[in-house]
C-alpha positions as a Markdown table, in Angstrom:
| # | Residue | x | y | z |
|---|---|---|---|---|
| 1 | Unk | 0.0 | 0.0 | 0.0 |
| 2 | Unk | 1.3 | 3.5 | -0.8 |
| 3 | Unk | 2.0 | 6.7 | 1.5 |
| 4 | Unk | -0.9 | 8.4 | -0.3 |
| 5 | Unk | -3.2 | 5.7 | -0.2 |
| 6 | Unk | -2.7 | 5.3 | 3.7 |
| 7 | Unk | -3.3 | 8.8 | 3.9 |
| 8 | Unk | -6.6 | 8.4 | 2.1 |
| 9 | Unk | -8.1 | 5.3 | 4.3 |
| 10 | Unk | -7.3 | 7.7 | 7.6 |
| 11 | Unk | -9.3 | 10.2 | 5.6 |
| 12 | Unk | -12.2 | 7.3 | 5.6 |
| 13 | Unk | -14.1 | 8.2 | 8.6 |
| 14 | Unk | -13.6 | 12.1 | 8.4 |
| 15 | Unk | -15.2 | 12.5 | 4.9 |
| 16 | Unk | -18.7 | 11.0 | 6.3 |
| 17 | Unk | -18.2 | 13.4 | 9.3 |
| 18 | Unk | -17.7 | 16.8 | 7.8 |
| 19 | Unk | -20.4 | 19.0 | 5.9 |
| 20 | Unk | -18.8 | 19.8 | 2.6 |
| 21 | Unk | -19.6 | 23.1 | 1.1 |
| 22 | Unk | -19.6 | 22.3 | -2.3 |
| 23 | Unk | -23.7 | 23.2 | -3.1 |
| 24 | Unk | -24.8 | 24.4 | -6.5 |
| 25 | Unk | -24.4 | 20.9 | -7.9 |
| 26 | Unk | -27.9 | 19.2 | -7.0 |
| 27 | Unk | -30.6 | 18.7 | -9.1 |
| 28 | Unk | -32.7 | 20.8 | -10.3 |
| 29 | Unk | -35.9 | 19.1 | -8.5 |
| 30 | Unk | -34.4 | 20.4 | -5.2 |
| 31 | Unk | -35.6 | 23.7 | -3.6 |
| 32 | Unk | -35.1 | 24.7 | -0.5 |
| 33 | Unk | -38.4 | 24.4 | 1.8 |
| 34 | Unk | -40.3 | 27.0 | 2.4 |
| 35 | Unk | -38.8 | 29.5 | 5.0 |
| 36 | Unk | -35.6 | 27.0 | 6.4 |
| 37 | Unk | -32.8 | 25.9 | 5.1 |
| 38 | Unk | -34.0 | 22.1 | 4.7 |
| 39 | Unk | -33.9 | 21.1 | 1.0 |
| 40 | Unk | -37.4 | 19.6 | -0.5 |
| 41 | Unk | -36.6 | 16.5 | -2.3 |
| 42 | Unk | -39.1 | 14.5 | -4.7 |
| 43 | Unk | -38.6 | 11.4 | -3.8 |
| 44 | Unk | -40.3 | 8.3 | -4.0 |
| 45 | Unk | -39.6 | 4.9 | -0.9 |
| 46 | Unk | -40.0 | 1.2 | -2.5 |
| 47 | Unk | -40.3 | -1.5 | 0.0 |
| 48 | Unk | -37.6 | -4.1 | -1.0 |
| 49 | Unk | -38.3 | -5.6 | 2.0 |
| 50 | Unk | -41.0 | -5.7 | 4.6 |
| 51 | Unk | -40.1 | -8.2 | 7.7 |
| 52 | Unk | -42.2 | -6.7 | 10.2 |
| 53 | Unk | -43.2 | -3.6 | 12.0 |
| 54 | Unk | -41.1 | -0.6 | 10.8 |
| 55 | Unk | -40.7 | 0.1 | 14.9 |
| 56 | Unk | -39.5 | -3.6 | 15.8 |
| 57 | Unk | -36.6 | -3.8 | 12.4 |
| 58 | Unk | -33.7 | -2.8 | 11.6 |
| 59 | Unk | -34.7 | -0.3 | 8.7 |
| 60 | Unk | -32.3 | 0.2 | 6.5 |
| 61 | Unk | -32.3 | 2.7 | 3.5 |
| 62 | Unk | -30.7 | 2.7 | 0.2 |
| 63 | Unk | -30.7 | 5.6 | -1.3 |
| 64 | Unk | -29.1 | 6.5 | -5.1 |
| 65 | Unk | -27.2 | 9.5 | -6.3 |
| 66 | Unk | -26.2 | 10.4 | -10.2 |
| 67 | Unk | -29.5 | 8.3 | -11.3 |
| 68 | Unk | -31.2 | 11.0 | -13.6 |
| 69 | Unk | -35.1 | 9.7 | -14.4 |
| 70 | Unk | -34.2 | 8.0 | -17.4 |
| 71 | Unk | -31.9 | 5.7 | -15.5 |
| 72 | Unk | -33.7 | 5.5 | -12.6 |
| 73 | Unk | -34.5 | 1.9 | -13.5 |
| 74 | Unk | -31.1 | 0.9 | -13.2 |
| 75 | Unk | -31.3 | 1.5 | -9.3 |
| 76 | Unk | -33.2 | -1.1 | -8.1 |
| 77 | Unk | -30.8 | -3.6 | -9.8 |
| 78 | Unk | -27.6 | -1.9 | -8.4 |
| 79 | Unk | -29.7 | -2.3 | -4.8 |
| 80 | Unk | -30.0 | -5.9 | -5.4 |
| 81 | Unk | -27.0 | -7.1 | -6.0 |
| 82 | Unk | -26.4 | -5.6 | -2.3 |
| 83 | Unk | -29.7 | -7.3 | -0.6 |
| 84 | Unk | -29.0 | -10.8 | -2.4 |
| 85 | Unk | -25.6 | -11.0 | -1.5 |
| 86 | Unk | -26.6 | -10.6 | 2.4 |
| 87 | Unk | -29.0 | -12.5 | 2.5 |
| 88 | Unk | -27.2 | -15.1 | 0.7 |
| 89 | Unk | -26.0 | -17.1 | 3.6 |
| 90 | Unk | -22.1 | -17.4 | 2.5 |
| 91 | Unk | -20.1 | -17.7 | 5.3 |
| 92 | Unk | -18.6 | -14.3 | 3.9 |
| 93 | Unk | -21.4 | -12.5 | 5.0 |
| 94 | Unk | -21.9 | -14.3 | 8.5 |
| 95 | Unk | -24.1 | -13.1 | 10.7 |
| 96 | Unk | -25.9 | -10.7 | 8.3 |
| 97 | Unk | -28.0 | -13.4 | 6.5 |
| 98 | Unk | -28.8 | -15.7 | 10.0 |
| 99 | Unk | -30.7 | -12.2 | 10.9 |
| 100 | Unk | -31.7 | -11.1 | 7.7 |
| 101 | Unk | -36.0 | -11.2 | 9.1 |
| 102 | Unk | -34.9 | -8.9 | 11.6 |
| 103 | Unk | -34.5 | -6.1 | 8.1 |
| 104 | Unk | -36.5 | -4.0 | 6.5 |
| 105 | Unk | -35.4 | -3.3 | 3.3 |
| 106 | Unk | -36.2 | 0.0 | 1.1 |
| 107 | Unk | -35.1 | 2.5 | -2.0 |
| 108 | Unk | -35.5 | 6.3 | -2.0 |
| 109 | Unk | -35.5 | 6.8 | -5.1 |
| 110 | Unk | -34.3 | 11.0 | -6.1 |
| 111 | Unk | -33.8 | 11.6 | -9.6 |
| 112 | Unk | -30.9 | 14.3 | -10.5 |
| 113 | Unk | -30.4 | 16.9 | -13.5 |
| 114 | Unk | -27.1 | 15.0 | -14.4 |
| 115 | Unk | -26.1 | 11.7 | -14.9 |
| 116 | Unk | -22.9 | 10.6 | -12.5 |
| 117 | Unk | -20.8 | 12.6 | -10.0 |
| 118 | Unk | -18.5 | 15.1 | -9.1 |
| 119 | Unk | -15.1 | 15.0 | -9.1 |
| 120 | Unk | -12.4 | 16.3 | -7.5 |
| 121 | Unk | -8.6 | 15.9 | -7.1 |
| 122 | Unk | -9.0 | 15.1 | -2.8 |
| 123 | Unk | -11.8 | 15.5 | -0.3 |
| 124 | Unk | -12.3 | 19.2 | 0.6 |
| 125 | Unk | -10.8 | 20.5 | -2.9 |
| 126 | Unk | -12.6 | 22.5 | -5.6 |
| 127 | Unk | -14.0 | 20.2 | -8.2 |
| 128 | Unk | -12.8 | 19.6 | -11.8 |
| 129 | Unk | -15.7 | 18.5 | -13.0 |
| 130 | Unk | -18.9 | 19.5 | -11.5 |
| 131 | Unk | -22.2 | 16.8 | -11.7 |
| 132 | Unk | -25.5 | 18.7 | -11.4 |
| 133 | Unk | -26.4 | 15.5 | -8.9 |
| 134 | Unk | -29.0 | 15.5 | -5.8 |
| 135 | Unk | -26.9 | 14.4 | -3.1 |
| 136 | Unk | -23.9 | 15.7 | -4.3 |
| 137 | Unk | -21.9 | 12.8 | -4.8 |
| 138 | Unk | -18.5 | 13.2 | -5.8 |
| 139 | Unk | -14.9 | 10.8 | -5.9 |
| 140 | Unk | -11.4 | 11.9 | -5.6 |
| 141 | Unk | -8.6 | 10.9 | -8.0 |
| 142 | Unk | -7.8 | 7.9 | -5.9 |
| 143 | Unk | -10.6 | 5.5 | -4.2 |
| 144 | Unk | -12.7 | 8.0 | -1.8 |
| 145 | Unk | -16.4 | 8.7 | -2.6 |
| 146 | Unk | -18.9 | 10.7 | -0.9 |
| 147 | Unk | -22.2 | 12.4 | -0.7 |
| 148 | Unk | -22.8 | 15.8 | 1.0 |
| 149 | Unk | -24.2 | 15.5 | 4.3 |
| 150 | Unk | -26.8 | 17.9 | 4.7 |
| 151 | Unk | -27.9 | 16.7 | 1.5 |
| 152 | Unk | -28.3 | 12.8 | 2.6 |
| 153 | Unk | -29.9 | 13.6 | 5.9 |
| 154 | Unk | -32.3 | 15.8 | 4.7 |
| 155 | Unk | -33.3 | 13.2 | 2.3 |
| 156 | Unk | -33.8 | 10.4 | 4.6 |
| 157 | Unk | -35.4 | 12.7 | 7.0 |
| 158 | Unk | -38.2 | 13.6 | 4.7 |
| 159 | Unk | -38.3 | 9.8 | 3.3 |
| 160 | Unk | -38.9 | 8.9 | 6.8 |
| 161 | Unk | -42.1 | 10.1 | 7.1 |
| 162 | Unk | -43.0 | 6.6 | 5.2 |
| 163 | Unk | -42.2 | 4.4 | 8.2 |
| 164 | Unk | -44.8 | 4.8 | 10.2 |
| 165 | Unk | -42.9 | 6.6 | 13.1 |
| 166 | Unk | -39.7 | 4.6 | 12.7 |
| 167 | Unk | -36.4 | 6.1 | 11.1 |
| 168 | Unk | -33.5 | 5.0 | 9.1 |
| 169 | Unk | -31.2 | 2.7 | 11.2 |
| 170 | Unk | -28.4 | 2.2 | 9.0 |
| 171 | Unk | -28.2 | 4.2 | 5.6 |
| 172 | Unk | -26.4 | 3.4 | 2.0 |
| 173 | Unk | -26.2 | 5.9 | -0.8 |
| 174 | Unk | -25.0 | 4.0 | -4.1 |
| 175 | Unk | -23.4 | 6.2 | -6.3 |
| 176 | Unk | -23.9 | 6.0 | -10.2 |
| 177 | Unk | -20.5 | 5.0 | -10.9 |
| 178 | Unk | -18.8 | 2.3 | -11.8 |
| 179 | Unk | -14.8 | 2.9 | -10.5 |
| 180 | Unk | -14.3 | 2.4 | -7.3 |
| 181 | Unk | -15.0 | 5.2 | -4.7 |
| 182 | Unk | -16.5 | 4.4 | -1.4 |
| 183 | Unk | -16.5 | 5.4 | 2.2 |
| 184 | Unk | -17.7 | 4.7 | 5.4 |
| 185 | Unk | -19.6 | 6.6 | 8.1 |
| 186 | Unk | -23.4 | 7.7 | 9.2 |
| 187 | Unk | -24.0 | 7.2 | 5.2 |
| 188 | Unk | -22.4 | 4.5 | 3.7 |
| 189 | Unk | -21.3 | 5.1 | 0.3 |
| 190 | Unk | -20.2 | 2.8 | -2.6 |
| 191 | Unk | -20.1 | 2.8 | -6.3 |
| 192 | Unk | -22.6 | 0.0 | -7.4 |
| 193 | Unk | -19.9 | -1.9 | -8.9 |
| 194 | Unk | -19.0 | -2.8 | -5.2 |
| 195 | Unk | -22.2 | -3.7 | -3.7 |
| 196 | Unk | -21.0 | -6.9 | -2.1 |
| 197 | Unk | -17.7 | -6.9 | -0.3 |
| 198 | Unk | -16.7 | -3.1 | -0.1 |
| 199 | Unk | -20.6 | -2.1 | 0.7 |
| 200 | Unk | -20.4 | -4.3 | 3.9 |
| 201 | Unk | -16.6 | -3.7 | 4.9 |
| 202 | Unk | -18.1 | 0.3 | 5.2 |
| 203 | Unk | -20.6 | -1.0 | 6.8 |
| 204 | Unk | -18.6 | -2.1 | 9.4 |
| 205 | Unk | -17.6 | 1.3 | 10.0 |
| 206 | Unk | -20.8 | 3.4 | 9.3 |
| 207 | Unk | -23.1 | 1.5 | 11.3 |
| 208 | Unk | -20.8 | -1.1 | 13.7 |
| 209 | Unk | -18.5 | 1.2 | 14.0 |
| 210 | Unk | -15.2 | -1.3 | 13.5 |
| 211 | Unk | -11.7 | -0.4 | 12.6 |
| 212 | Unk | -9.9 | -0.8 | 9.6 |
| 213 | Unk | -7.4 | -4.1 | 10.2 |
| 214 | Unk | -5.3 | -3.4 | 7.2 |
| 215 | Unk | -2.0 | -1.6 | 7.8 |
| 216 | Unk | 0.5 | 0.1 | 5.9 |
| 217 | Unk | 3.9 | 1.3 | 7.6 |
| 218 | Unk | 5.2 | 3.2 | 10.4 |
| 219 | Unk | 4.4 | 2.8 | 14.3 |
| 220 | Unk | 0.8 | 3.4 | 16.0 |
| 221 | Unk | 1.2 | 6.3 | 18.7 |
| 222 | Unk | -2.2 | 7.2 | 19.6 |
| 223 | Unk | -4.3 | 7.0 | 22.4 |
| 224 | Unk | -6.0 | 3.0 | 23.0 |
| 225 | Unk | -8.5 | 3.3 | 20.3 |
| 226 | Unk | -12.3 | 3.2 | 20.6 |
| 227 | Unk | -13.3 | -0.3 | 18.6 |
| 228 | Unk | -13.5 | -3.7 | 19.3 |
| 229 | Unk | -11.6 | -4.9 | 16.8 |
| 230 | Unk | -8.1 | -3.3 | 17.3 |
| 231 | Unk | -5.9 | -2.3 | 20.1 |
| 232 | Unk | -2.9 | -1.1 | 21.4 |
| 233 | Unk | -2.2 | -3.8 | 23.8 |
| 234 | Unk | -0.1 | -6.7 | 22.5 |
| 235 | Unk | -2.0 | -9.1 | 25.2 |
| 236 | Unk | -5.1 | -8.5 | 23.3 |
| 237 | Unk | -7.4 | -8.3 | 26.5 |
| 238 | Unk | -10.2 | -6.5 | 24.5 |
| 239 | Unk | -10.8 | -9.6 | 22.9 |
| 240 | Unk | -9.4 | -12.5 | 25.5 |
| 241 | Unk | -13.0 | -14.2 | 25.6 |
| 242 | Unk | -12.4 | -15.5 | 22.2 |
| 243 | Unk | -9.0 | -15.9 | 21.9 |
| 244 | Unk | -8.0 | -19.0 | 20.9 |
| 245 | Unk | -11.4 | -19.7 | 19.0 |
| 246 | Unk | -10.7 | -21.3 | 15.4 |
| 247 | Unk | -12.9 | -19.5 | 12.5 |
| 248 | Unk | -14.4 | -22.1 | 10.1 |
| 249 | Unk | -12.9 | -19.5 | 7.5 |
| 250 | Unk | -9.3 | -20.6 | 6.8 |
| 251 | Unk | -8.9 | -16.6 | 5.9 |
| 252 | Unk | -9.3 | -15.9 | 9.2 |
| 253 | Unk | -6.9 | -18.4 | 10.9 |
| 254 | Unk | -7.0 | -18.9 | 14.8 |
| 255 | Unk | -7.9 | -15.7 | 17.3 |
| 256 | Unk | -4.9 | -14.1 | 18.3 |
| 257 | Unk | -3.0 | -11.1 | 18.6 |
| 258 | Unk | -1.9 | -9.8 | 15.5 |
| 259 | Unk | 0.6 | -6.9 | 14.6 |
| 260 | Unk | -0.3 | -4.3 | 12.0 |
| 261 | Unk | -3.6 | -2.7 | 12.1 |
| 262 | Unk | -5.6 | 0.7 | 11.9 |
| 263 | Unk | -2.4 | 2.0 | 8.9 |
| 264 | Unk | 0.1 | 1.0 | 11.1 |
| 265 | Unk | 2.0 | -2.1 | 11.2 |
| 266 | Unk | 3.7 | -1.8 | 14.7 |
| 267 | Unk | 2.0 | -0.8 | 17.7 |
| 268 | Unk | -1.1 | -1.9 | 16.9 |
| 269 | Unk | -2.8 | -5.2 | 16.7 |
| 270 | Unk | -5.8 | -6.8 | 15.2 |
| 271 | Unk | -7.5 | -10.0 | 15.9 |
| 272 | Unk | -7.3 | -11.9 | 13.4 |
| 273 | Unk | -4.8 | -13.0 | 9.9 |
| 274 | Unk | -7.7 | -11.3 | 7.9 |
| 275 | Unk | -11.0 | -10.1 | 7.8 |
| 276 | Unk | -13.6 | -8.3 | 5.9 |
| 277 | Unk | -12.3 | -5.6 | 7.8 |
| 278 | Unk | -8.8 | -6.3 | 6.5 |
| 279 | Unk | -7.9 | -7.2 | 2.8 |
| 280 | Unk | -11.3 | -8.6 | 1.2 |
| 281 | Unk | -12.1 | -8.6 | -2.3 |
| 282 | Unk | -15.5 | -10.4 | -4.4 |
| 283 | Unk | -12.7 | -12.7 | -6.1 |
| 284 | Unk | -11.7 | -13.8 | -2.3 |
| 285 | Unk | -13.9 | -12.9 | 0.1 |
| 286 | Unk | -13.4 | -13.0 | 3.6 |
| 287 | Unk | -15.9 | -12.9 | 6.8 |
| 288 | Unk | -16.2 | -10.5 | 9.4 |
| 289 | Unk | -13.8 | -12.2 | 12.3 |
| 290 | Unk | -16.0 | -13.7 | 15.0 |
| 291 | Unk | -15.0 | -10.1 | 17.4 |
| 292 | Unk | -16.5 | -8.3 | 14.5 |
| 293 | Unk | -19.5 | -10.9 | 14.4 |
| 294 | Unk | -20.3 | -10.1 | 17.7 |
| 295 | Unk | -20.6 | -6.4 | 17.4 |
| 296 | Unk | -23.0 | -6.7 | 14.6 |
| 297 | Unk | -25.5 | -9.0 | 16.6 |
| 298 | Unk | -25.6 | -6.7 | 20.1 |
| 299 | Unk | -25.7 | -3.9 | 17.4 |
| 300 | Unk | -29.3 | -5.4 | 15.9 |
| 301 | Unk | -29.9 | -5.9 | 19.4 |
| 302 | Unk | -29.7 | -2.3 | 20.2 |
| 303 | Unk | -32.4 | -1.8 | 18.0 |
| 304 | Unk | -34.7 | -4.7 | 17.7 |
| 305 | Unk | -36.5 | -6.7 | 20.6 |
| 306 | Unk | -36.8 | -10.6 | 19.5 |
| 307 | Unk | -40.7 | -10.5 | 19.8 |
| 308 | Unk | -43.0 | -8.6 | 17.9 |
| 309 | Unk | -46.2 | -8.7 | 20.1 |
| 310 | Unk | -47.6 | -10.9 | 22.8 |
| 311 | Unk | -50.5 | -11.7 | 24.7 |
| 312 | Unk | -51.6 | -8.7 | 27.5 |
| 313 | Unk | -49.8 | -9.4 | 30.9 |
| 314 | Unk | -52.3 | -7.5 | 33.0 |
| 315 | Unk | -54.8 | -9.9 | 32.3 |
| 316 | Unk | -55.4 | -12.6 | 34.8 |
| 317 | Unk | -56.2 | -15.7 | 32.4 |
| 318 | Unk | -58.8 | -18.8 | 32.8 |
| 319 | Unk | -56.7 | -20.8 | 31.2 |
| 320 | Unk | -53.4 | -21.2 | 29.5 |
| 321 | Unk | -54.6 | -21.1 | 25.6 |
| 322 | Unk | -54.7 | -17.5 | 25.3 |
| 323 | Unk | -50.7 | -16.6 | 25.8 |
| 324 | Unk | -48.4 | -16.4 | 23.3 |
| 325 | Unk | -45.8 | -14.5 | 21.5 |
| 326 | Unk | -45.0 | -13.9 | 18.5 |
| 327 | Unk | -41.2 | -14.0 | 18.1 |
| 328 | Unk | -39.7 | -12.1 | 15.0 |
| 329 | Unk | -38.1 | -15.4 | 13.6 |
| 330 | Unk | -38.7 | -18.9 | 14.8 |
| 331 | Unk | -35.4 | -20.1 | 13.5 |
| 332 | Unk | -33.3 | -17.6 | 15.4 |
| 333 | Unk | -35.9 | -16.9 | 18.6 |
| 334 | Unk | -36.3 | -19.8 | 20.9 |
| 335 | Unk | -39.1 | -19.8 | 23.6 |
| 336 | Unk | -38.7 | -21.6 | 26.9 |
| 337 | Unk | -41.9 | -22.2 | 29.2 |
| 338 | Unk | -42.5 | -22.3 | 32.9 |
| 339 | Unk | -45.0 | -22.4 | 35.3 |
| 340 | Unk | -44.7 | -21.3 | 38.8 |
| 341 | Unk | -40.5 | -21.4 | 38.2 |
| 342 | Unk | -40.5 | -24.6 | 36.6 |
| 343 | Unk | -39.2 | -25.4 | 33.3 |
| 344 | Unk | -42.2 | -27.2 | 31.1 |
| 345 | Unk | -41.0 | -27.0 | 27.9 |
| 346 | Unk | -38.0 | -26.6 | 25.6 |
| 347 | Unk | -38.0 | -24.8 | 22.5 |
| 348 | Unk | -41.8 | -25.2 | 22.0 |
| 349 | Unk | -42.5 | -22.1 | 20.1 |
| 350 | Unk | -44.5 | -19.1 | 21.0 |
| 351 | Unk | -47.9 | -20.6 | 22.3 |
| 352 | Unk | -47.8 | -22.2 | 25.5 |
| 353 | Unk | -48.1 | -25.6 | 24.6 |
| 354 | Unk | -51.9 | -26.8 | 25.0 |
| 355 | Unk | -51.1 | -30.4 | 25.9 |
| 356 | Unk | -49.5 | -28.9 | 29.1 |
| 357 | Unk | -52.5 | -28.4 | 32.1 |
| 358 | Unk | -51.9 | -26.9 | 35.1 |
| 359 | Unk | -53.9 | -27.8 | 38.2 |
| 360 | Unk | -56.3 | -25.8 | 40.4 |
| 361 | Unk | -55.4 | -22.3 | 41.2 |
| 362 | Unk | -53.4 | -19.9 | 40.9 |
| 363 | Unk | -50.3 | -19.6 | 38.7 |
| 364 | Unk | -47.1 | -18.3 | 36.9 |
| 365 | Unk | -46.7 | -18.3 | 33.4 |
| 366 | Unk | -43.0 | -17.5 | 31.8 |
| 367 | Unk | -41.6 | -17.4 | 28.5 |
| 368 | Unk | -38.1 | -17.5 | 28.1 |
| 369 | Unk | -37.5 | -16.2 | 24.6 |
| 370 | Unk | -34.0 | -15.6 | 23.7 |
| 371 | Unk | -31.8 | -16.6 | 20.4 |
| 372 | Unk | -30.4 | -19.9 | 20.1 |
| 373 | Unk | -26.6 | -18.5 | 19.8 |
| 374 | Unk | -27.0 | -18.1 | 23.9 |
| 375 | Unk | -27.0 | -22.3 | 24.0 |
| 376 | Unk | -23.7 | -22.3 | 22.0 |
| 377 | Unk | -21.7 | -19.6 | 23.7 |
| 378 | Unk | -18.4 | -21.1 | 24.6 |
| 379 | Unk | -18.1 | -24.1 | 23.1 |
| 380 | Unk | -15.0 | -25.7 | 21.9 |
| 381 | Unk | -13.2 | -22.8 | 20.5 |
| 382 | Unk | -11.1 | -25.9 | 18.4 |
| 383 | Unk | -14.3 | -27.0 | 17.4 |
| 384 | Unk | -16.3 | -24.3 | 17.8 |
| 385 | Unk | -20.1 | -25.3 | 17.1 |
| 386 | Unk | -21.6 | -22.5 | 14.0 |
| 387 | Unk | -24.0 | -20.7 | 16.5 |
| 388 | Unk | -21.2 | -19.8 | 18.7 |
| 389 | Unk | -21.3 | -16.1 | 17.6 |
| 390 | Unk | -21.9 | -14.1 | 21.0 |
| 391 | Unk | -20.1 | -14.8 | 24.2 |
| 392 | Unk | -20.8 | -11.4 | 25.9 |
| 393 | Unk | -23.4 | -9.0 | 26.7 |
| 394 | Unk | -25.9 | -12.0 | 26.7 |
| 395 | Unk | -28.7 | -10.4 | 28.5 |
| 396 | Unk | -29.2 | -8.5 | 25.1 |
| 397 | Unk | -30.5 | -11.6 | 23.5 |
| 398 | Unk | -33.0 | -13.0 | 25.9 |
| 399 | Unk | -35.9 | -11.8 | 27.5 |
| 400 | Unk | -39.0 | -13.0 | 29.7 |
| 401 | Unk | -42.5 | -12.2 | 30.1 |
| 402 | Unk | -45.0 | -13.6 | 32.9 |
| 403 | Unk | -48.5 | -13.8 | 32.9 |
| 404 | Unk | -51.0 | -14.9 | 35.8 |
| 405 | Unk | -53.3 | -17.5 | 35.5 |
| 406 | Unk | -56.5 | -18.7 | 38.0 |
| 407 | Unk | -57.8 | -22.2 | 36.7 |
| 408 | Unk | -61.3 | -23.0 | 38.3 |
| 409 | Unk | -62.8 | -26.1 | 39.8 |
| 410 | Unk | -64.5 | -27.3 | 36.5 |
């Protein structure tokens, strides 16, 4: 990797940070709104996918830029290759796909005056050649691309109003270009000839926020930093709870400590030989490294509970047949019963089982409902079994809900 280009990915997370002031190259369906300085866009939101309640998903927002109307059909395709490859269930793409019910999936569509984008010899420099695009999309002489930010969230502020008092959890812009210029940060920006493996390394760092694990040269002298997946400290202690732990990916080798990471390649450390966060490519793919996997999951977490509804605990019931839940996905979300404390039933779904009678009286009614990685965490990290994918912050995954029940003399 050269000087410049190491220059460029520290530049990754500072171009998704920083307003640019380059306006005057948005399309000409843009006004501002009446009496603020918020831009009216004409946009139009296409469910791609609709898993469940907009305020129970993890709603995720593609939107285009350089797509005049005449091209706009060529969008939804660009967007596809993207979804498909997610929920593909390649081990590349580990643990996207095993959660990929827990998504909603949508386009905002905004057509621009001008085909393409902007360019410009670096970030922050005057353009060379200026695109007459609506988000302002633009790429440098090397491999950066970006959108203007007050541009982007003033787009998917208005498109929100079409999820039903929800908002855009994680948000891509695909650019209408086919070299490769991408970046990483609260908008996630690719060209759509890299909708598979660059889309989800930025990913990483928009919207998990994980380090880069690629270095180049020289010594790391900064402060311990902030993500999971590097560190200053050659014993690795961020990460000691899966050291040791074999990847079924022979990319990824054995979890270890690692020198060279974040540009550097002394002083810092990384967690694994290679990652999706390291050197990955849609000729050799790699998979996010199982610390990375982890960050993902308690990230969905964060935003999704693992039911969508359930019977009304306030209700003192006659009989058992009326409680349930309704988990988001039966092949991730498990559901334990009890009554009065003791277990009744295993995995039995979300309606109490009806061949299961309690006596006279009155009694307790739990669900246990958590995901199935909680029965794997730990296991043999030689051997480790596929579901071992979380081994902290545990409580995120698993919930319980009790209801009261009074069965009469019949």
């Amino acid at each position: 990797m050269t000087g410049n280009r190491i220059i460029t990915a520290i530049l990754l997370f500072v171009i998704s940070s920083v307003i640019l002031g380059q306006q005057g190259k948005t399309g000409a369906g843009i006004r501002p709104m009446a009496g603020t300085d918020t831009l009216d866009f004409n946009y139009r939101v296409v469910p791609v996918r609709l898993n469940g309640p907009s305020g129970n998903r993890v709603n995720i927002g593609y939107a285009g830029d350089g797509y005049t109307n005449d091209e706009m059909e060529s969008f939804p395709p660009h967007v596809d290759k993207s979804v498909y490859y997610i929920e593909s269930g390649m081990q590349s793409v580990r643990p996207y796909s095993r959660y990929r019910n827990f998504f909603n999936i949508y386009l905002v569509e905004v057509a621009s005056e001008e085909s393409g984008i902007s360019i410009a010899p670096g970030f922050g420099d005057e353009p060379t050649l200026i695109v007459k695009n609506a988000l302002g999309g633009t790429r440098d002489n090397d491999r950066l691309g970006w959108v203007d930010r007050r541009l982007a969230a003033s787009l998917f502020n208005q498109a929100e109003a079409e999820l039903e008092n929800a908002r855009f959890n994680w948000k891509f812009v695909v650019l209408n270009n086919p070299a490769y210029h991408n970046s990483g940060g609260r908008y996630v920006v690719f060209s759509y000839n890299f909708a598979r493996e660059i889309a989800l390394h930025e990913a990483g760092h928009g919207f998990h926020d994980l380090a880069d694990e690629y270095y180049g040269k020289g010594e790391y002298a900064r402060d311990e930093p902030r993500q999971v997946n590097v560190t200053a400290d050659s014993t690795g202690a961020k990460w000691a709870h899966w050291m040791g732990y074999v990847d079924s990916d022979t990319l990824l080798g054995t979890i270890d400590v690692y020198e060279g990471a974040i540009y550097a390649s002394k002083g810092a450390y990384r967690p694994s030989l290679n990652s999706k966060m390291g050197w990955t490519s849609d000729r050799k793919p790699a998979s996010f490294n199982a610390i990375c996997r982890e960050k993902i999951i308690l990230d969905i977490y964060d935003i999704v509970d693992p039911f969508d509804s359930f019977s009304d605990t306030l209700t003192v019931y006659s009989s058992t047949s009326g409680i349930r839940v309704a988990v988001i996905d039966s092949d991730v979300i498990k559901v334990d019963w009890y009554i009065d404390g003791e277990l009744v039933a295993t995995d039995a779904g979300g309606l109490f089982p009806a061949s299961i009678r309690p006596g006279m009286g009155f009694h307790t009614v739990t669900a246990h409902i958590y995901d199935e990685v909680i029965r794997h965490a730990f296991s043999d990290n030689n051997n480790p079994h596929p579901l071992d994918l979380v081994r902290k912050d545990l409580d995120k995954l698993q919930c319980r809900l009790t209801w009261k029940v009074e069965i009469a003399d019949n």
